[in-house]
C-alpha positions as CSV (number, residue, x, y, z in Angstrom):
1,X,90.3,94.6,111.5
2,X,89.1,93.6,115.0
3,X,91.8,92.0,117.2
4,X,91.4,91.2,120.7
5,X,90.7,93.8,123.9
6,X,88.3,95.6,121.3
7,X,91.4,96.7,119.2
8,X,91.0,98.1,116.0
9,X,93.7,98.1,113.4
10,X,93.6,99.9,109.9
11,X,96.0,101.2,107.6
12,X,95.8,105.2,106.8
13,X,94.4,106.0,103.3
14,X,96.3,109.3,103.2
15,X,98.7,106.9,101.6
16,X,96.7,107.2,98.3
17,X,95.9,110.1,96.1
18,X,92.5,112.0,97.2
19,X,91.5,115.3,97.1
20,X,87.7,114.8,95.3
21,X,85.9,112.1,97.1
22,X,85.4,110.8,93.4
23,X,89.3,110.4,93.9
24,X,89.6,109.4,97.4
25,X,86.8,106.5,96.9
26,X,88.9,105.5,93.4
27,X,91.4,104.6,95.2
28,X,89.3,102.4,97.8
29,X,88.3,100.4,95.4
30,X,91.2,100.2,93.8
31,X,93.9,99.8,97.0
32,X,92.4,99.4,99.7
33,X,89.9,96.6,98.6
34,X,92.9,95.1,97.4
35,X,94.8,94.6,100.7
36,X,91.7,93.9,102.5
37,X,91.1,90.3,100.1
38,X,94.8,89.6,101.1
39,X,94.9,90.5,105.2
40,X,91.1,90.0,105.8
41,X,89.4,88.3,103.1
42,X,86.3,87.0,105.5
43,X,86.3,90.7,107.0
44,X,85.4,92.7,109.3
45,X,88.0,94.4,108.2
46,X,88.4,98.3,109.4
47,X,89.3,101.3,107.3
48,X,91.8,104.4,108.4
49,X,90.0,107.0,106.3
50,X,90.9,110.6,105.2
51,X,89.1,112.8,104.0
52,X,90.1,116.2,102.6
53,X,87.7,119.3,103.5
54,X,86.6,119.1,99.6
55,X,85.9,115.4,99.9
56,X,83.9,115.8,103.2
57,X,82.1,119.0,101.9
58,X,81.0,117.0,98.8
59,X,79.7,113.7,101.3
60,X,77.7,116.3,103.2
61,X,75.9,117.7,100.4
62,X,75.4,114.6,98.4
63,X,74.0,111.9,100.9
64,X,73.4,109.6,97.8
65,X,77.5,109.4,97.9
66,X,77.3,109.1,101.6
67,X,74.8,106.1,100.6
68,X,76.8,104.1,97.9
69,X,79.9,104.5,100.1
70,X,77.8,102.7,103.2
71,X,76.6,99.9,100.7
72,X,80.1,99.1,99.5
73,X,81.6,99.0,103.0
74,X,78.4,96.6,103.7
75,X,79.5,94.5,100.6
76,X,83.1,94.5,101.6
77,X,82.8,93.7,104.7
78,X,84.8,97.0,106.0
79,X,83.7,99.6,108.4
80,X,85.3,102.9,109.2
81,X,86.1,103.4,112.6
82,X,88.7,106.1,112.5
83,X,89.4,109.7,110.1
84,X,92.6,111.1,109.9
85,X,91.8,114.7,109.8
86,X,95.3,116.5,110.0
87,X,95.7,117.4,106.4
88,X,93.3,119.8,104.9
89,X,93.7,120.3,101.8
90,X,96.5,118.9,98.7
91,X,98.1,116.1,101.0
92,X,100.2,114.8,97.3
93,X,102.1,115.7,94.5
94,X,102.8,119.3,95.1
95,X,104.4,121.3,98.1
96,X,102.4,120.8,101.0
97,X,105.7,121.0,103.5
98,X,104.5,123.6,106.5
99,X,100.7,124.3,104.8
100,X,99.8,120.8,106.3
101,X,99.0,122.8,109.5
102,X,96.7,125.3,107.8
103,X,94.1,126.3,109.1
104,X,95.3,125.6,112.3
105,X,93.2,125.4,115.3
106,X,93.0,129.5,116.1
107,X,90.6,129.4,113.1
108,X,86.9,128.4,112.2
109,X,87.5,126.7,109.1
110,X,89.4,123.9,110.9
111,X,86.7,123.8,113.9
112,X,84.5,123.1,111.3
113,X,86.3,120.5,108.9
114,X,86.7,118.6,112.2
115,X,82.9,118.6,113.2
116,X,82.4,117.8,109.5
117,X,84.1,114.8,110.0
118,X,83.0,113.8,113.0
119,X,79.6,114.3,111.9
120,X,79.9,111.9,108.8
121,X,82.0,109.3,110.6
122,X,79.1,109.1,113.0
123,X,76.9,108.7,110.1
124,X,79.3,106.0,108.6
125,X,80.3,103.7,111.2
126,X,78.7,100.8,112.6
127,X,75.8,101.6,115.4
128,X,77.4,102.1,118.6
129,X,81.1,101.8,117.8
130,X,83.6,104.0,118.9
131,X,85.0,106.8,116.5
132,X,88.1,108.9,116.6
133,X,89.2,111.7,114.5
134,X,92.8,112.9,114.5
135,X,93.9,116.3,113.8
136,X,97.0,118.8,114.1
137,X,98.6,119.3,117.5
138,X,97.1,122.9,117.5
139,X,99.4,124.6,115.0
140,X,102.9,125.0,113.8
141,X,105.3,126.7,115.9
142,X,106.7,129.0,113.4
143,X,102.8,130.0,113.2
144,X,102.4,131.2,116.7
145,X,104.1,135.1,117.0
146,X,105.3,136.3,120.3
147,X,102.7,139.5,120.4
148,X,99.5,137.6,119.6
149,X,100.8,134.4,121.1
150,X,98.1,134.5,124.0
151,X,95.8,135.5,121.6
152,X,96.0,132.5,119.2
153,X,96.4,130.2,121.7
154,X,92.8,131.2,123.6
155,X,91.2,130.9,120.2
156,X,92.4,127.4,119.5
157,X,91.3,126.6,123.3
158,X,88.1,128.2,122.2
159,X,88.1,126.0,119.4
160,X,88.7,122.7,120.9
161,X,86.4,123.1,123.7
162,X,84.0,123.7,121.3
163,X,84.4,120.5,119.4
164,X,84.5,119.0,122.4
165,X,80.8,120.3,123.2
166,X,80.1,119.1,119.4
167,X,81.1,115.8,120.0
168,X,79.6,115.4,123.7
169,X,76.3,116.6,121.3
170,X,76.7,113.7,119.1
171,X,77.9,111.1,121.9
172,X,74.5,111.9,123.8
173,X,72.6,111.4,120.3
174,X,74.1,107.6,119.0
175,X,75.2,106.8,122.6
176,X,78.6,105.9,121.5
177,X,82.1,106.8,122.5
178,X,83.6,109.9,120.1
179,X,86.8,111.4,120.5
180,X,89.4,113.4,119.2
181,X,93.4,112.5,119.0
182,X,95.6,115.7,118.6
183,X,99.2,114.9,116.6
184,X,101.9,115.7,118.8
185,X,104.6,115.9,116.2
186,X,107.9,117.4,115.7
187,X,108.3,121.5,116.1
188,X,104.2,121.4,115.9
189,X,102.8,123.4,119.2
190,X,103.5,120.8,121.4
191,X,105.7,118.4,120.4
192,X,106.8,116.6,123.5
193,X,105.0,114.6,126.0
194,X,105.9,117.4,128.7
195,X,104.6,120.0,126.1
196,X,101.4,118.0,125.3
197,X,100.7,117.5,129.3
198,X,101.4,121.4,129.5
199,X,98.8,122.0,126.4
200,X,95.8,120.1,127.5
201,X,96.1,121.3,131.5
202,X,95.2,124.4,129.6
203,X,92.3,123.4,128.0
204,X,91.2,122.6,131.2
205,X,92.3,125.7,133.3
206,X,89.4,127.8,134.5
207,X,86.4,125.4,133.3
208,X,84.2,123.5,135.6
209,X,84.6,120.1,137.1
210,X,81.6,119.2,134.5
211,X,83.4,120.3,131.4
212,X,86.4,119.4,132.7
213,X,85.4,115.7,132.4
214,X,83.6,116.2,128.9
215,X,87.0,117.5,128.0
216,X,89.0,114.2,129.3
217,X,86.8,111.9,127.5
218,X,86.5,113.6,124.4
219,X,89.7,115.1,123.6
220,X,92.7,113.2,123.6
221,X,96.3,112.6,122.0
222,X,97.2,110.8,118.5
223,X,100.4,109.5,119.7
224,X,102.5,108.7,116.6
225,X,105.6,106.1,117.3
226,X,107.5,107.7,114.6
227,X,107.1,111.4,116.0
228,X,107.7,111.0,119.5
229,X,110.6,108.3,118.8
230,X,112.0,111.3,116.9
231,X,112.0,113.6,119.9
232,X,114.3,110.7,121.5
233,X,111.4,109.7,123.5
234,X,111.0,106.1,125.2
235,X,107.5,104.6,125.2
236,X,107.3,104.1,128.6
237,X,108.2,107.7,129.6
238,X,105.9,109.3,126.9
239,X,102.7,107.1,127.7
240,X,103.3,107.6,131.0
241,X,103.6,110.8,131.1
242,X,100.7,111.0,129.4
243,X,98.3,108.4,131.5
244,X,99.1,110.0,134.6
245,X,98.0,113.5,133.4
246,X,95.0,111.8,132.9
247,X,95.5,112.5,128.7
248,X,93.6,110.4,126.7
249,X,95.4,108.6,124.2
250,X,92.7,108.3,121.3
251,X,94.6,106.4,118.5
252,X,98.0,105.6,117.8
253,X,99.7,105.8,114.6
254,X,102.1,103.1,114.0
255,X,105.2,104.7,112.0
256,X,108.7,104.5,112.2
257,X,110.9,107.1,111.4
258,X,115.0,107.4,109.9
259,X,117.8,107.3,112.5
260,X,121.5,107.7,111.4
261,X,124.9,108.8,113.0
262,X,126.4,111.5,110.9
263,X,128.9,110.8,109.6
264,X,129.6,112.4,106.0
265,X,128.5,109.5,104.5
266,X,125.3,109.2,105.8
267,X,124.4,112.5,105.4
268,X,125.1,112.9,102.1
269,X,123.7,109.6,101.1
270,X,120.4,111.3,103.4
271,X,120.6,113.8,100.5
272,X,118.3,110.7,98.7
273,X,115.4,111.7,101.2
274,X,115.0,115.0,100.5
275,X,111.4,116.1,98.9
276,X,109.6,118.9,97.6
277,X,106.6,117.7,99.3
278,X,106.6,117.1,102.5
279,X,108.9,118.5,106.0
280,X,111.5,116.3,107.3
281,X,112.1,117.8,110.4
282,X,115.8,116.8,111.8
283,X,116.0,116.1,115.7
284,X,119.8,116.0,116.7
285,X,120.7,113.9,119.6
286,X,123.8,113.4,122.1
287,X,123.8,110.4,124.5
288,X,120.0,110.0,124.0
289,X,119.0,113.3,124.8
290,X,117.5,116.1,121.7
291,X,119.7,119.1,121.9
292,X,118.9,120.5,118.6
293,X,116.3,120.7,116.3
294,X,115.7,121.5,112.1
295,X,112.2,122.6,110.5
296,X,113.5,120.4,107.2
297,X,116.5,118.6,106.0
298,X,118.3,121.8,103.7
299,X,118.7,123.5,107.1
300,X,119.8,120.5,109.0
301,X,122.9,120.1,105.6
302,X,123.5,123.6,106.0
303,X,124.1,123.6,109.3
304,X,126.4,120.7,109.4
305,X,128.3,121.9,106.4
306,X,129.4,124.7,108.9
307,X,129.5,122.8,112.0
308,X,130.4,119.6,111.3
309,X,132.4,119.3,114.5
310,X,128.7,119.8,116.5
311,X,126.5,116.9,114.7
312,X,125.6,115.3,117.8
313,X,126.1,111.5,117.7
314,X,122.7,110.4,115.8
315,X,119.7,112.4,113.9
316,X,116.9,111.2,113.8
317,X,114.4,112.8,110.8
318,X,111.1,112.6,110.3
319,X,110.8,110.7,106.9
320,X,108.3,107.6,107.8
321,X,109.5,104.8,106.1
322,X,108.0,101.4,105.4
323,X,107.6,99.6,109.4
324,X,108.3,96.1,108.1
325,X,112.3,96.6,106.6
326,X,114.9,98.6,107.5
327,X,115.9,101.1,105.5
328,X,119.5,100.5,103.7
329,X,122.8,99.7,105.0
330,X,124.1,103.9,106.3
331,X,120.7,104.1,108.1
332,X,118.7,102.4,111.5
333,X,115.3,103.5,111.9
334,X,112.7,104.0,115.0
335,X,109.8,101.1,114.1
336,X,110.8,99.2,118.0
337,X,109.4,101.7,119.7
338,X,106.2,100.3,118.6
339,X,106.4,96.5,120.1
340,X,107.9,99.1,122.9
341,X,104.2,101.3,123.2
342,X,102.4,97.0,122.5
343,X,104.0,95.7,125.4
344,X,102.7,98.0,127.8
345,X,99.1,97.8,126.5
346,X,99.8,94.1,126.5
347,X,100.7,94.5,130.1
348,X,97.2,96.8,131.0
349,X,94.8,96.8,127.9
350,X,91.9,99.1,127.3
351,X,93.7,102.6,127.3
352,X,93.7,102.7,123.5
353,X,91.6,100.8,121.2
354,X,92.3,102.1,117.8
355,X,95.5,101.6,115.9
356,X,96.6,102.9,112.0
357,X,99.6,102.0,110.4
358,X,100.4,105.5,108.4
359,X,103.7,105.0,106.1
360,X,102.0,108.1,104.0
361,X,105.1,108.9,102.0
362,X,105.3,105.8,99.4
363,X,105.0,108.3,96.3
364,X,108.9,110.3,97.6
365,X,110.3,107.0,99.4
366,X,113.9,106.5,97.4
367,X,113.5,103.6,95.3
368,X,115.8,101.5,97.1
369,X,113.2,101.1,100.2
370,X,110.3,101.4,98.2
371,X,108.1,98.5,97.4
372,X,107.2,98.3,93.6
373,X,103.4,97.9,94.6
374,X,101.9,99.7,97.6
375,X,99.5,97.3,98.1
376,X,102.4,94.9,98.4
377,X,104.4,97.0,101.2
378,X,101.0,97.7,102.9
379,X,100.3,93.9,102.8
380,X,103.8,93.8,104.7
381,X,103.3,96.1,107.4
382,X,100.0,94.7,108.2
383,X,102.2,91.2,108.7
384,X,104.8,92.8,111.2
385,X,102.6,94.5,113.0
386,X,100.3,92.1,113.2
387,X,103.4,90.0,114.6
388,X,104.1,92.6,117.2
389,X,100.3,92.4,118.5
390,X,100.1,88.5,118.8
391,X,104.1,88.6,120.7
392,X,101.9,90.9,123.2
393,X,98.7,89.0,123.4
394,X,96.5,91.6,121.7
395,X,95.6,89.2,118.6
């Protein structure tokens, strides 16, 4: 939906089953259409699409799919204005856990998903409307090895100074604004502001002042409240660090993550959480600062079954959960460091204009947080959010 300042808001499909885009447009019509009669009835109202590579491989060679999608946003009253493109392949249902970041960015295949998508969202939105695509923050760190390191990371510079040239193609063609947000997310290649800052000067070392700019307007930062509220950062330290690097901040993802001091209790009752789906990476904090981190929650139990005396004094895991409630009674969770990243826009708008609400994990949530009906908890994060916009002027 459109709010004020040219703000976009939209809720992430990767929510719903999709792997076909016979699947992934099911469940449009069967969710997504849904929330949209109860949060924008009279339209416009946006969509947060993803698209799998097999789902975008079959728009591109069927246009008449391409077509009948275009005439049921037109009859909807939706538009597209935004593609998560992180997950690749199987995003549900079976283990996805580390595999989420394959093909990273040292390969083709993901250099070309990306275009792919940029290429179809181009084709899909409204004339002259801005576009983003998100995508992985490079790779995994467990993926990069210390005697190809410089290696990999020169390809996936490669890479995204490639889509960069792909999208300045496509910008120059429909003469709109088209840009990509890379995920900064826990023990991904850059996980930090500081790393992320540290990552793009190095997309930019060695070019001209020419690309250079091309670079700074087309590539930017996904900045997810959930992951960089897990790396015990505060919003105004983390956008700042970022503005004044001169990093575009492409879209935000508005998540919130689990927080909890550890005592026995709490962990064992944080047992509930675990998954054979996704990675919960565990940050371990002392007086506000991370001073240890966990690839998933079994090595975060292990560790504290044999170390109990050196839990820090709060984890925080990253297991989004729904934004509008808190989680139950043992836990605290992250969601106010997003009226934290709303104030400052409300305080200088026009740095970001496209916002997704993406509580993917519904399907493994314990029952106890979880809303019978998606469509219901979806409806309620729209109205907290939404809440948090108008408290900061922004709708």
């Amino acid at each position: 939906m459109r709010l004020k300042h040219d703000i976009h808001l939209a809720y992430c499909t990767n929510i719903h089953r999709g792997e076909t885009w016979s699947e992934t447009f099911a469940g449009l019509r069967q969710y997504t259409d849904q929330v949209r009669e109860r949060v924008s009835p009279d339209g416009p109202y946006g969509i947060g699409l993803r698209l799998s590579a097999n789902a975008a491989a079959e728009l591109r060679d069927d246009p008449e799919r391409l077509d009948e999608f275009k005439r049921w946003m037109e009859e909807k009253q939706s538009y597209v204005f935004t593609i998560n493109g992180f997950p690749y392949g199987i995003f549900h249902g079976s283990r996805v856990k580390e595999q989420v970041y394959v093909p990273d960015w040292a390969t083709q295949e993901r250099l070309d998903y990306t275009t792919l998508l940029f290429d179809l969202i181009d084709e899909m939105a409204p004339a002259g409307e801005a576009v983003s695509v998100s995508s992985l923050p490079g790779s995994f760190k467990e993926f990069i090895k210390p005697d190809s390191e410089e290696k990999q990371l020169a390809a996936m510079v490669g890479n995204l100074r490639a889509c960069s040239d792909h999208i300045e193609r496509l910008r120059d063609a429909s003469g709109r604004d088209i840009h990509l947000g890379l995920e900064p997310e826990p023990l991904g290649l850059f996980e930090t502001s500081a790393e992320t800052v540290a990552f793009f000067e190095r997309l930019h070392d060695g070019v001209g002042s020419a690309e250079s700019e091309r670079i700074q307007r087309n590539l930017g930062v996904n900045y997810d409240t959930c992951h960089l509220a897990v790396e015990f950062e505060e919003p105004a330290d983390a956008i700042g660090n970022l503005r004044n690097a001169d990093v575009r901040i492409s879209k935000i993802h508005l998540s919130s993550a689990l927080r909890l001091k550890p005592t026995r209790e709490a962990v064992e009752r944080l047992s509930a959480f675990q998954d054979e789906v996704y990675l919960h990476q565990v940050v371990v904090g002392r007086k506000g600062e991370a001073v240890r981190r966990f690839r998933d929650l079994p090595e975060a139990f292990e560790w504290n079954r044999e170390s109990p005396d050196d839990a820090g004094d709060e984890w925080r895991v990253h297991f989004h959960v729904p934004i509008h409630s808190q989680p139950e009674a043992l836990f605290a969770d992250t969601r106010e460091h997003i009226p934290g990243v709303l104030e400052l826009l409300g305080q200088d708008p026009g740095w970001c204009g496209h916002f997704e609400m993406e509580t993917y994990t519904w399907e493994v949530l314990p029952e106890a947080i979880r809303s019978r009906d998606v469509v219901d908890q979806l409806v309620s994060e729209y109205d907290w959010c939404l809440n948090c916009f108008r408290k900061n002027g922004l709708a």
